[in-house]
N, C-alpha and C positions, 0 to 999 in steps of 0.2 A: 504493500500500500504506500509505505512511502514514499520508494524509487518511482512510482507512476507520479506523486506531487510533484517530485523534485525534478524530472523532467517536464511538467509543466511550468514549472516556475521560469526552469531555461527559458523554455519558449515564451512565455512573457517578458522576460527579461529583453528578450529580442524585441519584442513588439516595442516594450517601453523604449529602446536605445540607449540606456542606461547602461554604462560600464559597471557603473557601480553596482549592479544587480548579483554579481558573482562576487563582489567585494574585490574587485582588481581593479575599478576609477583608469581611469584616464584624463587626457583633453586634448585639445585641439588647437592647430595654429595654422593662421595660413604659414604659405611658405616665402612672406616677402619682410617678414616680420624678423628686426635682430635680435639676440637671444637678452634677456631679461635683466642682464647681468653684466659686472665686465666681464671682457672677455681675453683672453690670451692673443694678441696680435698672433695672424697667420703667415706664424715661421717656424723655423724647425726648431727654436728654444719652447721648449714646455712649460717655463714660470705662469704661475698665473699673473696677471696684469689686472689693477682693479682700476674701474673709470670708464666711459663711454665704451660703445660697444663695435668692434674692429672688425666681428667676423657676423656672420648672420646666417640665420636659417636657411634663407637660399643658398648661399654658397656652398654653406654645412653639406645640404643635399647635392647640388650641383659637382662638389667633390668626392659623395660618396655614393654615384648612383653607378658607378663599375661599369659603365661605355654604354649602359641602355636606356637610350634619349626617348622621351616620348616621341610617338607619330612611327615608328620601328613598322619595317614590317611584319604584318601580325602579330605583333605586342598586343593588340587584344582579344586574341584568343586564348583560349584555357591553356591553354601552350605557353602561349608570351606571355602572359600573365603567371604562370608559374618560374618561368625564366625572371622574371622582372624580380618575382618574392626571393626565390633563392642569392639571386648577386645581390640583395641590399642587406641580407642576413650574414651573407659571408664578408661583407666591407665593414657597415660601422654598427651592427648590431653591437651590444655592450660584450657578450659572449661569442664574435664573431670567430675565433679562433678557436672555439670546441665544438663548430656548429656541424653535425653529423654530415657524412655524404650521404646524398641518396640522388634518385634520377627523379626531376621534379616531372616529368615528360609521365609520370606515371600514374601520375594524381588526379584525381577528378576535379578537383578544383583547389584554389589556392588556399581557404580555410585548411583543407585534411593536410596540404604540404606544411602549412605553416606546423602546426599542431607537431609536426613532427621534426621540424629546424630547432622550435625554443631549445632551450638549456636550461636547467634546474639551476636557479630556483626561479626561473623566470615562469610565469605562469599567464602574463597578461599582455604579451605582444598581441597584437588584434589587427586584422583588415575587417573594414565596414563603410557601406553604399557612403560614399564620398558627400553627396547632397543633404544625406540624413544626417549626417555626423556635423556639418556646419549650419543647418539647420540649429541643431539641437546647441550645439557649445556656441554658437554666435548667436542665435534668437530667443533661446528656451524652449523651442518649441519641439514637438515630439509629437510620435500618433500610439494611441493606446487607450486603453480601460483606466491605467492609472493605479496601479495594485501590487504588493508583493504578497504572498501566504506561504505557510507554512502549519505543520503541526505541532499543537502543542505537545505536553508531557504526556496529556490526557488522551493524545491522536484524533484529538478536533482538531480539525482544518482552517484557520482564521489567516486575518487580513494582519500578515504584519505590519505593514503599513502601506495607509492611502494618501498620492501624492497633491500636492497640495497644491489647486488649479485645474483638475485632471475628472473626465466623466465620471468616474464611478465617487468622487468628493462631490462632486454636485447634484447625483443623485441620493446621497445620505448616506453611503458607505464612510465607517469608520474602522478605525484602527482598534483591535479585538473580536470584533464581528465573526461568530460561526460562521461559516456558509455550510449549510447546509444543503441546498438543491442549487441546479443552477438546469435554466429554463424547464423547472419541473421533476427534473430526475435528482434522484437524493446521488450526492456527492459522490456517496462509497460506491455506487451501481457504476460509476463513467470510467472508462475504460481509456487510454492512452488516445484514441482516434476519435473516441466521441470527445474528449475534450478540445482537439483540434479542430472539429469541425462545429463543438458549439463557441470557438473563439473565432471562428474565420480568418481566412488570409491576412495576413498581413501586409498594413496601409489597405485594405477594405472596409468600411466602416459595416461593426456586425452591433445588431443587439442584442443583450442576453439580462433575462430576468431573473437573477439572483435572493435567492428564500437566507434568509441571515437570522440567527439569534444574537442577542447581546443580553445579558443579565436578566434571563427569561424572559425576554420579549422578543418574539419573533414576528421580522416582521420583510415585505417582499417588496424590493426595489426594482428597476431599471435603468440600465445603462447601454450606452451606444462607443464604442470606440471611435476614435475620432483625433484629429489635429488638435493639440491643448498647448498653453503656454506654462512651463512650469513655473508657479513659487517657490522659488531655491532659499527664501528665511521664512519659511512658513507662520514660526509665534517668536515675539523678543517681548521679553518679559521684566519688570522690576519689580524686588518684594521683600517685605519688612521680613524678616527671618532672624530670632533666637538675637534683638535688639540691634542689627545691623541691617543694611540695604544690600540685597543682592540683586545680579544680572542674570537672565536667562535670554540665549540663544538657539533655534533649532535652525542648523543650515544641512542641506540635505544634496547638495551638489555645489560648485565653484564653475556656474559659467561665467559667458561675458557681461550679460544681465546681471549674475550674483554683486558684482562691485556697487554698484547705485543701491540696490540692497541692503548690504553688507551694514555700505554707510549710514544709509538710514536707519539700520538697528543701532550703530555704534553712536549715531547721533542721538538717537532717542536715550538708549543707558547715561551717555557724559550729564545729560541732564538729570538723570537719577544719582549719578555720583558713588555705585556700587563701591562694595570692600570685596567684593569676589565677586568672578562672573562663570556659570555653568554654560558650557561649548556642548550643546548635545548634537555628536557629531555618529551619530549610532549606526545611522547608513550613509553616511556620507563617504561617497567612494572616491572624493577627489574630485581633478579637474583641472581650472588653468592657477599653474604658480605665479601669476603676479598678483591674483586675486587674495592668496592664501597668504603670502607674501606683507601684502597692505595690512590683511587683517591682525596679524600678526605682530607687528608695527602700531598698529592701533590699540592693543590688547597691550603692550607690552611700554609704552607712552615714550614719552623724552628722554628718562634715563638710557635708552640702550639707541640712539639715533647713532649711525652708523658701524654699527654692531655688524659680528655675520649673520643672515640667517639662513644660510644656506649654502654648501659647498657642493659642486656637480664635477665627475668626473666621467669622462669619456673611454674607451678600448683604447690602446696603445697608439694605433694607426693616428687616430684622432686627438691625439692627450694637448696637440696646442692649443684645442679649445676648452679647456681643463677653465672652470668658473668659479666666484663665489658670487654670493648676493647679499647686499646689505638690507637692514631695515634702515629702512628710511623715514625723514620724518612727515608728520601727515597733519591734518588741520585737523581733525579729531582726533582724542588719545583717551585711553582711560587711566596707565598709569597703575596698572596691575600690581601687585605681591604676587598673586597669586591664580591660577585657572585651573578649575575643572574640568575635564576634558569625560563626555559619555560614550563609552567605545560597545561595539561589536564585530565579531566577525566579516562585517562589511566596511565599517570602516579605511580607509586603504588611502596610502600616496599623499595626495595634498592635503588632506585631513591628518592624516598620519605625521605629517611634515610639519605640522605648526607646533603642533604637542610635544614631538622630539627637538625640534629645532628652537625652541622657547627654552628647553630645558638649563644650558647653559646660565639662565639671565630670570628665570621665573621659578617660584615652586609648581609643577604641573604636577596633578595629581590625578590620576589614570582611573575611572571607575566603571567598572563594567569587564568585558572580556575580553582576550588577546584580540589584536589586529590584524588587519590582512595579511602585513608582511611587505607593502610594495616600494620599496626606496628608489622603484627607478622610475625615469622619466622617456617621453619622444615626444618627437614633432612629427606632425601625419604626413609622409611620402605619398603622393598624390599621383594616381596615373587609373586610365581608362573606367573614370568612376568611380573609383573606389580609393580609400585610405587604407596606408599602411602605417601603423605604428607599433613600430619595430622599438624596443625598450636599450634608447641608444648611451644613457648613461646612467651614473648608479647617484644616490645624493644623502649627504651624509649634514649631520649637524657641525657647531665651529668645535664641538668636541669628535670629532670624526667619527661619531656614532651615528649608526644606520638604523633602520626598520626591518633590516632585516629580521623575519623570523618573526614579524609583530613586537607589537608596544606587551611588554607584563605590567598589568593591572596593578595599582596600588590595592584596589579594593577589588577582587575577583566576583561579580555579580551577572548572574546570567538576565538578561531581557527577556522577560515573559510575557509580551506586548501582548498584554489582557486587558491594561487601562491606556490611558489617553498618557503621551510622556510626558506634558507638562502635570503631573499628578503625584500627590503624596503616597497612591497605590502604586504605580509604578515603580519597579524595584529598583532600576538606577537610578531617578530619581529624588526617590525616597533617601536614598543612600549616601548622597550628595549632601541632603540636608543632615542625613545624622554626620556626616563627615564634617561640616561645616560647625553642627554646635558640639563636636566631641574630639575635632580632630583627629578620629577614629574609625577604622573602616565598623561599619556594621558586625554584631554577633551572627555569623549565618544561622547558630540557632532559634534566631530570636527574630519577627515580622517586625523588623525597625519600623518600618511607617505606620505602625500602630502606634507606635509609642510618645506621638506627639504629634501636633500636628501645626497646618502653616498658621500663623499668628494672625498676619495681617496683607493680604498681596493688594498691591497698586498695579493696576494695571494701565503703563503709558497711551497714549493715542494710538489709535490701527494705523501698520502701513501703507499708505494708499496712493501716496503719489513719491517722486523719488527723484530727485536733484539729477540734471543735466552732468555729465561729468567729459573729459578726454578720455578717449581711453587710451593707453600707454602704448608706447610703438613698440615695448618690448615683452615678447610672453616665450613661455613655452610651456609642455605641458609633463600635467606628473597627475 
């Protein structure tokens, strides 16, 4: 029963175009864009150089695309497109030098080749429809139901989370909802190919009427799949807590929209004046690092302006473009001690990045479950429709510590998304605030969020409209 969810889930995961669905995040850059950071002038000295930026993503690619120009002949057939994936994995992939031989001539398509080039521990190099992908990381916008699910402990089927802007939110799907039936047939009766065909093709718009309990109330919604725009900071919170002001954050991706966002949560908190602020970054799978970068900077205020936050290294072939990135300083700060950071196994990459990379300069206190794991980054290699991004370097904090292997938990707390996350029932949550008034992780014998509850919560004005901004000529992605 499981294994039939959990390949549903993939296949939603598709639908939504979320990287972060597997907890391996990405993002997206064009390829005219210079990298984010200084960069190491391109010569054959490997220092790094910090200061304006010498080398650029075009080049980066134009140097590492191993003699195969677009417009080739038949470069777009399954053929050329296999030849294309192989020489960019064997140039500047980060593991380009242990990347197996095989005859790409043999593959059905460039997913199954790819699948078989990564290198452990790489797990999140990816090709995807070219169009969707800049869609989604330049406009927010995506096609879907809008839904991840999973089984509880219990082996009820619920909604781990509903995305925020997305059809099945605006038909009244929330986050812990059974489902129980879906267009009539109970859950457990559907079969691998009935669930594909009550979800229809992809970019098709399907409907399907979904039977949902919550807290014994069952009750029967409808949704349509369809084009949505995501809300990437869904709730920003501030709240009297155990005689101090806290901050709450839910960010759930890092696109190019997330920045104008971002800001307007960080504007709204500076005016509450928090003494900590909780990052619930639980699915957040990453995305673009200059986004992660600012916020970062913002969370972390004036004291640490021109600090690292970020060191990137390249394969050997490549090591002149060898980076770091500074925090920079920014028209809103909070001027943190201290950040709470809500992790899950989806978690990953620029998410992962701020909480490692803060460590150096902040108390970050980790609560929830180990991390994805993904410390590398790319920029999407672009050809006959489709992106490739190939995991072309690794990135470590200014203490040369990685993600490798995942962030370990200060407070080991599993997500049992049965309540709403901004909630005292919520186990990370909850957890947060016992950490907050005990400086102590939770008794796992003991339902901390019973044991007290929130005092007094203010809640700032809704996000609604969102400050014009530039967006920065420099990004890349993680």
């Amino acid at each position: 029963m499981s294994s039939r969810i959990n390949s549903v889930t993939v296949s939603l995961c598709s639908i939504l175009l979320l990287t972060a669905c597997n907890g391996g995040g990405s993002g997206d850059s064009s390829t005219n864009n210079p990298f984010n950071a200084g960069v190491a002038p391109a010569t054959t000295n490997t220092t790094t150089t910090p200061g304006s930026s010498n080398g650029s993503v075009q080049s980066f690619l134009e140097e590492s695309n191993s003699g195969l120009q677009l417009g080739d002949a038949g470069l777009c057939t399954t053929e050329g497109i296999n030849a294309w994936v192989d020489a960019q994995m064997r140039d500047y992939y980060i593991y380009a030098d242990q990347v197996p031989v095989v005859d790409p001539s043999e593959y059905a398509n460039a997913n199954l080749l790819l699948s078989d080039l990564r290198v452990a521990p790489d797990v999140f190099s990816s090709i995807t429809p070219s169009a969707a992908r800049t869609a989604l990381f330049e406009a927010g916008e995506t096609f879907g139901f809008g839904f991840r699910w999973r089984r509880d402990q219990a082996g009820a089927l619920r909604f781990l989370s509903v995305t925020s802007g997305s059809p099945l939110e605006a038909a009244g799907g929330v986050r812990g909802d059974r489902v129980l039936a879906l267009n009539g047939i109970p859950e457990l009766n559907i079969t691998d190919n009935m669930f594909a065909e009550i979800f229809g093709e992809q970019n098709e718009p399907t409907t399907v009427t979904f039977t949902l309990e919550n807290d014994g109330e069952i009750r029967v919604i409808e949704a349509t799949s369809s084009v949505y725009t995501i809300n990437t900071v869904p709730r920003v919170e501030s709240f009297v807590f155990n005689g101090a002001t806290v901050g709450y954050i839910e960010s759930s991706v890092f696109l190019r929209t997330s920045e104008a966002e971002l800001d307007a949560a960080i504007e709204n908190l500076v005016e509450a004046n928090p003494t900590d602020v909780i990052l619930d970054f639980r699915y957040n799978g990453g995305g673009f690092v200059f986004v992660a970068q600012k916020l970062a900077a913002q969370l972390a205020g004036t004291n640490f302006t021109g600090q690292v936050f970020q060191r990137t290294t390249f394969n050997e072939r490549y090591s002149r473009f060898n980076t770091f990135s500074e925090l920079e300083a920014q028209d809103l700060n909070l001027n943190l001690p201290r950040v709470i950071v809500l992790t899950t196994g989806s978690t990953a990459s620029a998410s992962e990045a701020i909480a490692n990379n803060l460590r150096p300069y902040l108390d970050v206190v980790v609560i929830g479950s180990q991390t994805a794991g993904k410390p590398f980054a790319s920029v999407s290699n672009r050809n006959c429709d489709l992106a490739l991004n190939a995991m072309d370097r690794i990135t470590s904090n200014n203490n040369d510590e990685t993600v490798l292997g995942g962030l370990t938990p200060t407070c080991d707390v599993t997500d049992e998304f049965r309540y709403p996350m901004f909630s005292t029932e919520d186990a990370l949550f909850g957890s947060a605030l016992t950490y907050l008034r005990t400086n102590a992780c939770p008794n796992p014998t003991i339902d901390a969020t019973d044991s007290f509850e929130l005092r007094s919560v203010v809640l700032k004005a809704p996000i609604d409209e969102f400050k014009d901004t530039d967006m920065p000529t420099g990004m890349f992605l993680q």
